[in-house]
C-alpha positions as CSV (number, residue, x, y, z in Angstrom):
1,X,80.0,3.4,126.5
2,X,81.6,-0.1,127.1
3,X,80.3,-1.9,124.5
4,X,77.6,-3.9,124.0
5,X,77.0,-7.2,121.9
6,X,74.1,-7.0,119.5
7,X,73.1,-10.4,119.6
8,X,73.3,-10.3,123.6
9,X,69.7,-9.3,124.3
10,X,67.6,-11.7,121.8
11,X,69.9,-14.6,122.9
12,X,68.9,-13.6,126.7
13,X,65.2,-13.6,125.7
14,X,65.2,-17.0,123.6
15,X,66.2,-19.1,126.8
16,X,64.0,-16.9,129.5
17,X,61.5,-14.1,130.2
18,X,62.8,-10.9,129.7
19,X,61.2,-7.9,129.9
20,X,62.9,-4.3,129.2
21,X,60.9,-1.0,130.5
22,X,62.5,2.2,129.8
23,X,61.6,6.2,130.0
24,X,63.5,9.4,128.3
25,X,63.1,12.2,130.8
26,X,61.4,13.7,128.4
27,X,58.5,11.5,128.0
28,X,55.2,11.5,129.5
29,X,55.6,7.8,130.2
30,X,57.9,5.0,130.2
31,X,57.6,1.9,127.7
32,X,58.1,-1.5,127.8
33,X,59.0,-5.0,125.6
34,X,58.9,-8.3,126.6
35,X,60.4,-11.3,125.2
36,X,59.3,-14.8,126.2
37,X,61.2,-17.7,124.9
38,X,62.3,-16.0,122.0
39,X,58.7,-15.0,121.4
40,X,58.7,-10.3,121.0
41,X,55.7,-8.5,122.2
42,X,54.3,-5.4,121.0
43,X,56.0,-2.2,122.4
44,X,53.4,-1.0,125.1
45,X,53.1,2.2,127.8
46,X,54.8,1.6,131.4
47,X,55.0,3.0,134.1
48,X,58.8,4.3,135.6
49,X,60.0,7.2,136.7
50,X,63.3,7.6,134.5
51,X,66.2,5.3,133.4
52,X,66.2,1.2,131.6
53,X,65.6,-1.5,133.8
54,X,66.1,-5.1,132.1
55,X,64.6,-8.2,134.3
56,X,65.4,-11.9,133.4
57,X,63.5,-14.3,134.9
58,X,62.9,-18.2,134.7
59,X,66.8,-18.3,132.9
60,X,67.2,-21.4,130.6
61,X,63.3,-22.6,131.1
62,X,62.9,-22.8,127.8
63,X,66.3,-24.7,127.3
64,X,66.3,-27.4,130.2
65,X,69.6,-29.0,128.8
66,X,71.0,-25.9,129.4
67,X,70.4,-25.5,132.9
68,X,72.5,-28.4,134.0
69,X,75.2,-26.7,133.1
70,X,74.7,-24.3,136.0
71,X,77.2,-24.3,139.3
72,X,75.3,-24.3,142.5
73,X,73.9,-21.2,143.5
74,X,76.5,-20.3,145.5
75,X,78.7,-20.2,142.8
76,X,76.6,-18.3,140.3
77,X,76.0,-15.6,143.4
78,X,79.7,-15.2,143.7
79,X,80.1,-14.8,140.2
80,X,77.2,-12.2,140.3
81,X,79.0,-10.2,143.3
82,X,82.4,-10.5,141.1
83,X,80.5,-8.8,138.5
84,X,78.7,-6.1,140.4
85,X,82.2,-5.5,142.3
86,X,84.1,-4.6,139.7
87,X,81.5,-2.3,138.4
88,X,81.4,-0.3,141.4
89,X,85.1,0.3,141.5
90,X,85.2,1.5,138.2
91,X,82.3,4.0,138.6
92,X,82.8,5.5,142.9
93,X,80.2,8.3,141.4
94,X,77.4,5.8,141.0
95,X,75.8,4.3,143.6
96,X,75.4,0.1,144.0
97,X,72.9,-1.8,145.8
98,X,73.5,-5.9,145.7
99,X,70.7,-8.1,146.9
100,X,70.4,-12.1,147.2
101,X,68.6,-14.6,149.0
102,X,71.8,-15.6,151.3
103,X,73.2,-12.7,152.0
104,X,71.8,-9.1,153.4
105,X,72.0,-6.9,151.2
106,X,74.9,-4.9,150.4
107,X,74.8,-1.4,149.0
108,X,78.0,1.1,148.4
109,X,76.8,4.7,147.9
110,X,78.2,7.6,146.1
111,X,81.9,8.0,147.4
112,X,84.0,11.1,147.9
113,X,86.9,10.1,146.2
114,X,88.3,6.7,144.5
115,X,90.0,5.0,147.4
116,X,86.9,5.3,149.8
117,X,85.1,3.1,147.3
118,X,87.8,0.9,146.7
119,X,88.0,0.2,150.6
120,X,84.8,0.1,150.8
121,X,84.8,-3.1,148.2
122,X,88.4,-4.4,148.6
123,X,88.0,-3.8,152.5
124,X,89.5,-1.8,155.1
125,X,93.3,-3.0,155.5
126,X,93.5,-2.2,151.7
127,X,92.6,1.4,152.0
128,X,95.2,1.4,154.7
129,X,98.0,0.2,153.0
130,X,97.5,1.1,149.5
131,X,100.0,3.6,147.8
132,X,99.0,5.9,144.9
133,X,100.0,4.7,141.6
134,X,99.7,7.5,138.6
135,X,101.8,8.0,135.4
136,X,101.4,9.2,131.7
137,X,103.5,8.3,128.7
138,X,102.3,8.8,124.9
139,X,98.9,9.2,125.4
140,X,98.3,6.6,127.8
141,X,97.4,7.3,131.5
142,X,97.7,5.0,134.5
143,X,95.9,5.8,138.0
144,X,95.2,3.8,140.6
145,X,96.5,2.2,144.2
146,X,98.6,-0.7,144.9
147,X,99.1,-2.4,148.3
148,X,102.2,-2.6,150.3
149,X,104.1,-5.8,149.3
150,X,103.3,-7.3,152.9
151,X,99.4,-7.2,152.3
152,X,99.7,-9.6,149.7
153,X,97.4,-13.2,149.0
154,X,97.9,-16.6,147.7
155,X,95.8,-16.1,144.8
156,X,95.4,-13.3,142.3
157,X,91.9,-12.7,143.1
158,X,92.8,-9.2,144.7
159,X,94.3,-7.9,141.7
160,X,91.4,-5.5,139.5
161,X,92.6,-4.2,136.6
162,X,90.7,-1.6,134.2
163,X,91.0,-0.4,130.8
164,X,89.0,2.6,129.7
165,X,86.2,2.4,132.3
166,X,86.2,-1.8,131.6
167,X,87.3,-4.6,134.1
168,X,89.5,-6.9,132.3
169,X,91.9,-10.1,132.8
170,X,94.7,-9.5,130.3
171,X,97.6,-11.3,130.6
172,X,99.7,-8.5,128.9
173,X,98.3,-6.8,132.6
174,X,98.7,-9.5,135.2
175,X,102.4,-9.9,133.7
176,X,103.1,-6.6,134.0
177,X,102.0,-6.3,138.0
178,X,104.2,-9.7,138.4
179,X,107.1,-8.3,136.8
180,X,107.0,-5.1,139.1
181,X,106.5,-7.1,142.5
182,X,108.9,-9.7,141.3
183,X,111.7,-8.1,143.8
184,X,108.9,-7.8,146.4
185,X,106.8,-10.9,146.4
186,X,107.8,-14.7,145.9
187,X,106.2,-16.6,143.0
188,X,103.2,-17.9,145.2
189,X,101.8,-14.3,146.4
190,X,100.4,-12.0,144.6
191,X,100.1,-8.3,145.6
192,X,96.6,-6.5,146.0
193,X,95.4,-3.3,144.1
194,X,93.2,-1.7,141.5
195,X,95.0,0.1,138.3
196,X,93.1,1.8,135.7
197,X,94.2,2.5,132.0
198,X,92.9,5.3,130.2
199,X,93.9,5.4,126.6
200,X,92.3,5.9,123.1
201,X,90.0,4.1,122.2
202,X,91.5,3.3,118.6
203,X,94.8,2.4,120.4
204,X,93.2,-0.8,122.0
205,X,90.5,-3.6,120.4
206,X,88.0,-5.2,123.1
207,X,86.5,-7.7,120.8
208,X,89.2,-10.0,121.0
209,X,87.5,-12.1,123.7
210,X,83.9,-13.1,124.1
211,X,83.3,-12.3,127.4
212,X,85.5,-8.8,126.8
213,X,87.1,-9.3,129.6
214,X,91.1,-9.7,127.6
215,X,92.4,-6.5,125.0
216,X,94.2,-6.5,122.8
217,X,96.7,-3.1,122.8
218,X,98.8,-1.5,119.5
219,X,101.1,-1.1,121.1
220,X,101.7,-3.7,124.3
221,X,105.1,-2.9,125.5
222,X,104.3,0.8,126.0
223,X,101.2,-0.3,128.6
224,X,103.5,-3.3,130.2
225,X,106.6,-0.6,130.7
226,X,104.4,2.1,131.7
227,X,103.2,-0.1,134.6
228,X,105.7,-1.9,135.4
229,X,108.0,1.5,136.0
230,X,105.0,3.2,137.4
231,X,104.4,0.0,140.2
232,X,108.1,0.0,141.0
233,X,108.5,3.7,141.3
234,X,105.7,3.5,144.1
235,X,106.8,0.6,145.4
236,X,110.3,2.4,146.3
237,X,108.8,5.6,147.3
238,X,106.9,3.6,149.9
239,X,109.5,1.1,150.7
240,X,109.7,1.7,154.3
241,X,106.1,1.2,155.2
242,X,104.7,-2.4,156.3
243,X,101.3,-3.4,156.7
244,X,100.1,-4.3,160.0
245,X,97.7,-6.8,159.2
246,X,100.6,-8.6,157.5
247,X,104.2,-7.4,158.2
248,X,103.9,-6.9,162.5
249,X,101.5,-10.8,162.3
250,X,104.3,-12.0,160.6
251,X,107.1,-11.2,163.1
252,X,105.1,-11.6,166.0
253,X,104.2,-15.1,164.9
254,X,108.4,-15.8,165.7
255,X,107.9,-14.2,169.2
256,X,107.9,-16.4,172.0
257,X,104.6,-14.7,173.8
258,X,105.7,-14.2,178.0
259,X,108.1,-17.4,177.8
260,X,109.6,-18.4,181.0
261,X,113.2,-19.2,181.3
262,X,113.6,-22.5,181.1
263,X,116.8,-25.0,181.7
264,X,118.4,-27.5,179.6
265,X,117.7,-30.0,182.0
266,X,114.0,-30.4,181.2
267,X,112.0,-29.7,177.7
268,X,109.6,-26.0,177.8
269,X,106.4,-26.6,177.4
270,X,104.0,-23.7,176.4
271,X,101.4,-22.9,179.2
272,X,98.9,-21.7,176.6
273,X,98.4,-22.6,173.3
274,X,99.0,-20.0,170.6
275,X,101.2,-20.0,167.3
276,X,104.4,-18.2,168.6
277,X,104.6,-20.5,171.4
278,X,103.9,-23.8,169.3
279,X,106.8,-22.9,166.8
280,X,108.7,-22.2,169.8
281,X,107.9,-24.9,171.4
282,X,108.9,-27.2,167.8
283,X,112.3,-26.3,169.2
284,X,112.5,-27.9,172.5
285,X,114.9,-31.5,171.8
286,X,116.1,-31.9,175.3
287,X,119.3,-31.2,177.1
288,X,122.2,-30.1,174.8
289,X,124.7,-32.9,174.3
290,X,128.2,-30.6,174.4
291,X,129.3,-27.9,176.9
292,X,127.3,-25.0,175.7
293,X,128.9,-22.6,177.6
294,X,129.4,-19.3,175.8
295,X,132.7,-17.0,175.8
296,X,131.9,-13.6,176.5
297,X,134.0,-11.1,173.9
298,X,134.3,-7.4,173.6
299,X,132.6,-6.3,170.1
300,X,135.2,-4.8,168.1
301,X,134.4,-1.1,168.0
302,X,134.7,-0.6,164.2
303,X,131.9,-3.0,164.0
304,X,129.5,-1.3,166.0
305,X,128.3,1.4,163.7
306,X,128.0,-1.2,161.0
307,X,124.5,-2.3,159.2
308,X,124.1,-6.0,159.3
């Protein structure tokens, strides 16, 4: 399993109304508890087909002080999707069904394979421009997909790193991807992708953090080298693919789009708005104030053949 706190439950049911109702498949019927304001019921006969379901409701009535330290709802619903996202990307067997009161809701069903549910939650140009990351060294396994440097954000928000089934945000990770796009990426964007660490479970410690989400490995350098080597390897096996949505954008945002000739007598201006022909356009100072008049020359012909 991935863990679970013990003192997690009872500290839910102390600040709400919580009720758990749950049925072994082989039992006649399904039973239930419920917990209000700390306050345990008696264990009594449900009905459910199969399976646990937990419900929380009225969170922190019981605590008032500690319901102004809520975020807006919007906030708490995004942190609710983070949640449920990386959930589904570790387990594409499992189907995921997220429901809200702003949004319509969202459900990803069982997938065929691990990159139709990661495109499925990371989004279509990721699927498209991912490359398959895999490599094994000592025990520890690392599988996943990265995207091509030029799909790449301001933010690290894209990045989805897992260790043994769990989402995590270890540092000992995040500088690890950083180090392997270093040659790819400036400073200020960070690359997309989903990695997932398989090791035993003696060779790592998930308590270090309250939350779980940081681990602590025996032995760090062996994870950071393995994907740091494994990244770059893919990286360069893939060098020579681009991603549209980011690489062909990019260069046709220096384009000028259907630009008429134009002399140096009189400034262009752009007949349509767009952003090729605005940066063109930032380029247009007037007439030229020498003789501009070029020399043609013969290209020498050892030259030619030559790579820039």
């Amino acid at each position: 399993t991935l863990g679970f706190r013990a003192s997690t439950l009872p500290s839910i049911g102390a600040v709400s109304r919580l009720t758990i109702t749950t049925r072994h498949a082989s039992e006649p019927h399904a039973w239930t508890l419920t917990v209000d304001a700390g306050v345990k019921s008696e264990i009594k006969p449900a009905a459910l087909t199969s399976g646990t379901m937990v419900e929380v409701r009225d969170l922190f009535y019981a605590t008032p002080a500690r319901l102004k330290f809520l975020k807006t709802d919007r906030s708490e619903a995004e942190a609710v999707r983070e949640v449920v996202r990386r959930l589904a990307m570790s387990r594409p067997d499992v189907a995921f069904t997220l429901a809200g009161e702003e949004r319509a809701p969202v459900t990803w069903g069982p997938a065929a394979d691990e990159l139709t549910r990661l495109g499925d939650v990371m989004g279509a140009d990721f699927r498209a421009n991912a490359i398959a990351v895999e490599a094994e060294r000592e025990g520890v396994r690392l599988a996943g997909f990265a995207g091509l440097p030029t799909l790449s954000r301001a933010n690290s928000l894209g990045q989805f790193l897992f260790v043994n089934g769990r989402p995590v945000r270890d540092k000992v990770l995040v500088g690890a991807v950083r180090a392997a796009y270093a040659d790819y990426l400036p400073r200020d964007r960070h690359p997309l992708l989903a990695l997932f660490i398989t090791l035993d479970a003696h060779e790592v410690d998930v308590n270090v953090h309250p939350a779980k989400t940081e681990v602590r490995f025996r032995d760090g350098a062996l994870v950071r080298g393995l994907i740091v080597r494994a990244l770059k390897e893919a990286l360069m096996r893939e060098g020579q693919r681009a991603a549209p949505a980011g690489g062909s954008a990019t260069i046709a945002a220096f384009r000028p789009l259907n630009a008429p000739p134009r002399s140096f007598g009189r400034p262009y201006v752009p007949a349509r708005g767009g952003l090729a022909e605005v940066a063109q356009a930032a380029f247009d100072t007037g007439g030229p104030a020498a003789d501009v008049r070029v020399e043609t020359f013969a290209p020498q012909p050892d030259l030619i053949e030559k790579p820039l």
